[in-house]
KOLPA-68393 format. One line per 4 residues: number of its first residue (from 0); for each residue x, y, z of C-alpha. Coordinates in nm, 2 decimals. Layout:
# KOLPA-68393
NUM> X,Y,Z | ... $
END
This chain:
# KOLPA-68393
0> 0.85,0.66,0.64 | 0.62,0.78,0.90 | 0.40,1.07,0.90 | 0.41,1.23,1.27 $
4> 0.20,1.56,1.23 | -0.06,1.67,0.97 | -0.25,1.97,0.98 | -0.49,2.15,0.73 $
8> -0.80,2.40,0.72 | -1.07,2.38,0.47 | -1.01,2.04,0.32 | -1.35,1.90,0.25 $
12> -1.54,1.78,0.51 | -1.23,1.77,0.77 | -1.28,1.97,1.11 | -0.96,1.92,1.26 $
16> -0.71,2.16,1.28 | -0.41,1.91,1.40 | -0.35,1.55,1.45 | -0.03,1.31,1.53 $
20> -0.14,0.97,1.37 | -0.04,0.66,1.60 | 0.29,0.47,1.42 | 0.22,0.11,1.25 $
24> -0.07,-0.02,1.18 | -0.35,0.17,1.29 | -0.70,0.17,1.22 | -0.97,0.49,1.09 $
28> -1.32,0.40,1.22 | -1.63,0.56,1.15 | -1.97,0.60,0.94 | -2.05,0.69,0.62 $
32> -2.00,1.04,0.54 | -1.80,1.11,0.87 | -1.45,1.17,0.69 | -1.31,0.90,0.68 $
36> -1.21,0.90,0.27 | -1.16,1.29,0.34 | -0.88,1.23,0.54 | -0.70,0.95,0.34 $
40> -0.70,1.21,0.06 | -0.55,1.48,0.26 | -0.26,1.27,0.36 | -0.23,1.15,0.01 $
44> -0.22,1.49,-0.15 | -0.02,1.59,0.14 | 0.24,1.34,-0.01 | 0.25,1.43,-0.36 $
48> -0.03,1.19,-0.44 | -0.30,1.24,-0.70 | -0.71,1.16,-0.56 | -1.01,1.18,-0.84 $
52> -1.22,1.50,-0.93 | -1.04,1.82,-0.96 | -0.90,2.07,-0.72 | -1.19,2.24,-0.70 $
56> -1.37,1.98,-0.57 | -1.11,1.95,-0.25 | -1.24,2.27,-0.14 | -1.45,2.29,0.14 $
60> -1.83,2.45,0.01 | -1.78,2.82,0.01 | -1.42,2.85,0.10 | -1.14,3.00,-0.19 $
64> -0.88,2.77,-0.11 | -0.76,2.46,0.15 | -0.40,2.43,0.29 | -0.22,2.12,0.39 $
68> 0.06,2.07,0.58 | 0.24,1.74,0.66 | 0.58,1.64,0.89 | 0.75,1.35,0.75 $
72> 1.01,1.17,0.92 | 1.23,0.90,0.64 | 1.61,0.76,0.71 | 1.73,1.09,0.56 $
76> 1.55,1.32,0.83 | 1.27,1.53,0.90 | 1.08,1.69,0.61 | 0.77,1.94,0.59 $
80> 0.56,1.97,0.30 | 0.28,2.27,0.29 | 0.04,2.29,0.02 | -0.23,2.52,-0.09 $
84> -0.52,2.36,-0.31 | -0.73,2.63,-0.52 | -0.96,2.56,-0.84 | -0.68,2.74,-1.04 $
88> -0.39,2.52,-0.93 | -0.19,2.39,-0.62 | 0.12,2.55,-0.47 | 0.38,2.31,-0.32 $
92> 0.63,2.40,-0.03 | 0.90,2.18,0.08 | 1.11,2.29,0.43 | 0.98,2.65,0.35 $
96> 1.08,2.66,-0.04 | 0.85,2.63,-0.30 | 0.90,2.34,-0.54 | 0.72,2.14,-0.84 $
100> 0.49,1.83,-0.74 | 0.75,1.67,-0.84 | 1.00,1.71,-0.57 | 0.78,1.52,-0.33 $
104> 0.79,1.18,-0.53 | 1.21,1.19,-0.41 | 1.00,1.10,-0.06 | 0.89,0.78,-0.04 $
108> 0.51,0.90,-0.03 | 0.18,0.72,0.00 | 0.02,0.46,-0.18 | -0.38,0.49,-0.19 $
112> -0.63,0.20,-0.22 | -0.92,0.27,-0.26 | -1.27,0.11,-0.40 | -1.26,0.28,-0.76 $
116> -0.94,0.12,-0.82 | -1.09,-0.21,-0.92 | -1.20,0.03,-1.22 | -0.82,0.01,-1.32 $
120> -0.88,-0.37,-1.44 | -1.20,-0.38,-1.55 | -1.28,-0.06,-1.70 | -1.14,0.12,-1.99 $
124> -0.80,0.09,-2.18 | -0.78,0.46,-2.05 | -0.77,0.35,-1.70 | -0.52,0.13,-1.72 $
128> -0.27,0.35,-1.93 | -0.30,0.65,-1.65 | -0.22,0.42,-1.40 | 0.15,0.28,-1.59 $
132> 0.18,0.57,-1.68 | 0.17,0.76,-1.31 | 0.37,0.50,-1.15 | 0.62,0.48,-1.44 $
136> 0.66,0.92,-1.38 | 0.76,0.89,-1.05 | 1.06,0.65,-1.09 | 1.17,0.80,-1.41 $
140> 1.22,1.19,-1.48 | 1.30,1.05,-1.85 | 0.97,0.89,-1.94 | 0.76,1.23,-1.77 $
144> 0.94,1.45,-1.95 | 0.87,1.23,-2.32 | 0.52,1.19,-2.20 | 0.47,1.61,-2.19 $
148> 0.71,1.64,-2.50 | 0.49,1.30,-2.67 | 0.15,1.45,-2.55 | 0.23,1.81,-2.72 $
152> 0.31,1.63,-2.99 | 0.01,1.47,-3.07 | -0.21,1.79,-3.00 | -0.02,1.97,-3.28 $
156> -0.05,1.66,-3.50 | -0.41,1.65,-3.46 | -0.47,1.95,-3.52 | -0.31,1.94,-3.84 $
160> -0.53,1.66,-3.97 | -0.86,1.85,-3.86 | -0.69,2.10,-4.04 | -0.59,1.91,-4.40 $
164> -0.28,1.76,-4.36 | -0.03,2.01,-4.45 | 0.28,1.98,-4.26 | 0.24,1.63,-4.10 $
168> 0.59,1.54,-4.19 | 0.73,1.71,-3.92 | 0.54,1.60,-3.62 | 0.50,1.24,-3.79 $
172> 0.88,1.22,-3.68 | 0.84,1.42,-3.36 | 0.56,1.19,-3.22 | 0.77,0.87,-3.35 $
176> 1.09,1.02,-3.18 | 0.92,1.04,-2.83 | 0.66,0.74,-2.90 | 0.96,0.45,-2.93 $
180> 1.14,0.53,-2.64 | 0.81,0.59,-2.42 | 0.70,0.24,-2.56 | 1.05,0.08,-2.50 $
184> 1.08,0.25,-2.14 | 0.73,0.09,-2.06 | 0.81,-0.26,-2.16 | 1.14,-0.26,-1.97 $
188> 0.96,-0.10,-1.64 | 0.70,-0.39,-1.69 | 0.98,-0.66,-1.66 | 1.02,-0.54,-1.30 $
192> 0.68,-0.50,-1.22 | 0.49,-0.75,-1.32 | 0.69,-1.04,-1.12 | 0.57,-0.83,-0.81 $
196> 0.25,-0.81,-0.89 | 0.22,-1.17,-0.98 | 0.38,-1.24,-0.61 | 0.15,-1.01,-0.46 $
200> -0.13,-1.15,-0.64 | -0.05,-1.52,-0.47 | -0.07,-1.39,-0.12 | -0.42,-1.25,-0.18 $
204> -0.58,-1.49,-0.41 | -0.58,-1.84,-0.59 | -0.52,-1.83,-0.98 | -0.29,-1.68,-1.20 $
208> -0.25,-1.34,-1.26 | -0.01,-1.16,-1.47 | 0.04,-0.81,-1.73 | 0.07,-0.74,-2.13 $
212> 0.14,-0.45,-2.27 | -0.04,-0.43,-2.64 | 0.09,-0.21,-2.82 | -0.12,0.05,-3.11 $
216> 0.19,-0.09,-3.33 | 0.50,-0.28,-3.32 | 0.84,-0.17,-3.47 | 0.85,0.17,-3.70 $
220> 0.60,0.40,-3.55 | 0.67,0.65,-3.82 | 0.61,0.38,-4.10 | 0.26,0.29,-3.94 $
224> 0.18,0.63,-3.89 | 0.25,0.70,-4.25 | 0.06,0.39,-4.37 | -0.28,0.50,-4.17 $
228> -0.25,0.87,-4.33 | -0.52,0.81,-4.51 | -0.76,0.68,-4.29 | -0.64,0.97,-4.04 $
232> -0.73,1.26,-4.25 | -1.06,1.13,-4.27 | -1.07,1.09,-3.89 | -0.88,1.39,-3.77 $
236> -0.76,1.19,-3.56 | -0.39,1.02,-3.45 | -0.48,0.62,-3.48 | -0.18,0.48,-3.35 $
240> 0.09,0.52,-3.08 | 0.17,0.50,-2.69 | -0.18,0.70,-2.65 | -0.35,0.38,-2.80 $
244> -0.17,0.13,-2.62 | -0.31,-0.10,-2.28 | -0.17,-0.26,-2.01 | -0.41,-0.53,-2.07 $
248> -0.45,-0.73,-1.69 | -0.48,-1.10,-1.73 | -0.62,-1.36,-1.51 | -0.60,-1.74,-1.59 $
252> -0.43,-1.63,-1.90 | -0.70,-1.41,-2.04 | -0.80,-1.06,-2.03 | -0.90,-0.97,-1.70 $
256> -1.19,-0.73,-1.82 | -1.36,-0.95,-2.03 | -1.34,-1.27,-1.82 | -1.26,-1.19,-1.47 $
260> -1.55,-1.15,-1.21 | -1.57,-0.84,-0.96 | -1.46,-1.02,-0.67 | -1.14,-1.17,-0.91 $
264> -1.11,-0.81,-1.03 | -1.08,-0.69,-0.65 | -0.82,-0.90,-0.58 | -0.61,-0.79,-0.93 $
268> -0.66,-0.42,-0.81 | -0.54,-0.48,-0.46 | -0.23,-0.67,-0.60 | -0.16,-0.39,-0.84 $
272> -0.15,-0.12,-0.48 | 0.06,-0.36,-0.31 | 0.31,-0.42,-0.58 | 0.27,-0.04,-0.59 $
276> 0.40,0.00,-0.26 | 0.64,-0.26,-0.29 | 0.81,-0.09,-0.55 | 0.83,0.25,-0.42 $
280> 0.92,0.05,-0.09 | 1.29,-0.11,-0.31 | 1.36,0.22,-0.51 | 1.34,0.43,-0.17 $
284> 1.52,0.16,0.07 | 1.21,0.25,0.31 | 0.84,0.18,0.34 | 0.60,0.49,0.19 $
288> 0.25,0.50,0.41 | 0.02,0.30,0.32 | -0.33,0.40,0.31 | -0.63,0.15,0.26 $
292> -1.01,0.26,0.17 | -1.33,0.08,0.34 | -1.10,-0.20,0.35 | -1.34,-0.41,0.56 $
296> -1.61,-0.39,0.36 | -1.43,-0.39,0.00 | -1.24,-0.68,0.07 | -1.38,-1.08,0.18 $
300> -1.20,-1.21,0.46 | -0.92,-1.40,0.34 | -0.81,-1.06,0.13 | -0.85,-0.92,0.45 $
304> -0.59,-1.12,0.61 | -0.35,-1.07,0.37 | -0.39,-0.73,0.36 | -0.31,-0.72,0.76 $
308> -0.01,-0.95,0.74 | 0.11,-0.73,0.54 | 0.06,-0.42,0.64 | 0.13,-0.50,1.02 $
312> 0.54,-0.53,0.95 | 0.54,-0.11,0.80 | 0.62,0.14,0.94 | 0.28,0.27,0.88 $
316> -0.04,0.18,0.75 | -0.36,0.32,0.79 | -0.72,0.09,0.74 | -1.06,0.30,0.71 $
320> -1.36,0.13,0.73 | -1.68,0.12,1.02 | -1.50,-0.15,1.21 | -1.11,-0.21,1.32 $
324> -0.89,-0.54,1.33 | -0.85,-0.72,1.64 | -0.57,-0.55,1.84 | -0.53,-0.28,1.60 $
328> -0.53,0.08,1.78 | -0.81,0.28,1.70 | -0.89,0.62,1.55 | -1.25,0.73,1.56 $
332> -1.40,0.96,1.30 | -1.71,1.14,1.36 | -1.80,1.47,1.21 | -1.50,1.56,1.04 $
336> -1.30,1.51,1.40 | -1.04,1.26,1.47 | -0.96,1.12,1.78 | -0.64,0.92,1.82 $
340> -0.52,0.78,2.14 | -0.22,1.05,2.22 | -0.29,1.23,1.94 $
END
């Protein structure tokens, strides 16, 4: 997929009105604070992606609202994809007709690396779920749908325990219902991704890497949900379940964020993007843009390497940083302006 024309007005720090990024590999130079990250985020949420903070955030200082628009061009044809960003929410258009977010991830997309990602293997449990559980929601319509149904669920279930207790029964088998197949649709999707990322992993670093999914509880969720009542009234609180599980990252064998240093952790995060991309890259039968984050300063040089072998044979790639590959046409970013030969 490549993305031939992106406009937008308002979008953080961005002062261009209109640009035609350069195909394959191409490079986003300039210094800190010059827009750089801005514009990686505007063609990611162009996409259909997700980028931290909150919408509100994405607008520029003193403006209501910021608009994107994006032409695609995939093996199926042309598409064009407008959206409007506003603290209350974000209004998606695809070809003129207004959609869900949703409708974009039938696209091939983007996939966005970026610094805080190393935060995926060494911070939090919490981290890690969102990720499997984003990546899982765009392949499968199935597992989105149970994670809403799962999620409202557990607020109703929670609420009863602050509450006393009366009438658990009946969301003890609701949250059960949805919380097996969730857990049973994440293990299955990990037998396809992890041998990717492990493959990924051996292109950009020595050592073994690998995923586990540990589980709150194994077999009858509503029997373990029943056997922790107790300790759950006290709590107010829903103590096991697919919202207490972690897709623990290991390296060497062991658990990545107790053991693995920052620079091993780097290279983990990077392989977790790639085999992102290469994913989305099978389930699509095409390439989504690929979009890579102060890459020269994030990454040591061998990573570096890797990254460009493999991003040289897309479609598409773009690398931000204050300097450019060898050979690699140039963007420059200054002031919220971007010049691109041609474009």
């Amino acid at each position: 997929m490549r993305l031939l024309l992106f406009r937008q007005r308002n979008f953080r720090n961005l002062a261009l009105e209109a640009l035609r990024p350069p195909p394959g590999l191409f490079a986003l130079v300039g210094g800190n604070g010059q827009g750089k990250t801005s514009l990686l985020w505007a063609w990611h949420l162009a996409l259909g992606g997700e980028v931290p903070g909150t919408l509100g955030d994405l607008v520029r200082f003193g403006e209501r609202e910021a608009w994107l628009f994006a032409e695609v061009e995939t093996e199926l044809g042309l598409y064009r994809v407008e959206q409007r960003l506003a603290p209350e929410g974000r209004e998606v258009r695809l070809n003129g007709k207004p959609v869900g977010l949703r409708a974009l991830w039938e696209l091939p997309g983007s996939v966005l690396v970026l610094p805080e990602d190393v935060e995926i293997v060494l911070g939090p449990k919490e981290a890690r779920r969102a990720f499997l559980d984003r990546l899982l929601s765009r392949f499968s319509r199935r597992y989105a749908a149970l994670l809403s149904a799962y999620e409202k669920a557990l607020r109703q279930r929670n609420a009863l325990l602050k509450a006393g207790g009366n009438g658990l029964a009946v969301w003890d088998r609701e949250l059960s219902r949805y919380g097996e197949e969730i857990l049973a649709l994440r293990k299955r999707f990990l037998r396809r991704f992890e041998p990717l990322f492990q493959e990924v992993h051996r292109a950009l670093a020595p050592g073994e890497a690998g995923l586990r999914l540990e589980a709150s509880v194994e077999g009858s969720l509503l029997e373990a949900l029943q056997a922790r009542r107790e300790e759950e009234l006290l709590r107010g609180q829903t103590l096991v379940g697919p919202h207490r599980d972690d897709l623990v990252v290991l390296f060497q064998g062991r658990p990545a964020h107790r053991y693995a240093s920052r620079g091993e952790a780097k290279a983990l995060a990077l392989a977790l993007r790639l085999a992102e991309h290469r994913l989305l890259a099978e389930h699509h039968g095409e390439p989504p843009l690929l979009l890579v984050d102060e890459w020269s300063e994030e990454l040591d040089e061998p990573r570096r390497q890797a990254v460009l072998r493999y991003a040289q044979d897309l479609p598409q790639a773009a690398l931000a940083g204050l300097q450019a590959p060898e050979g690699v046409v140039v963007c420059s970013v200054q002031g919220g302006v971007v010049l691109c030969p041609g474009g």
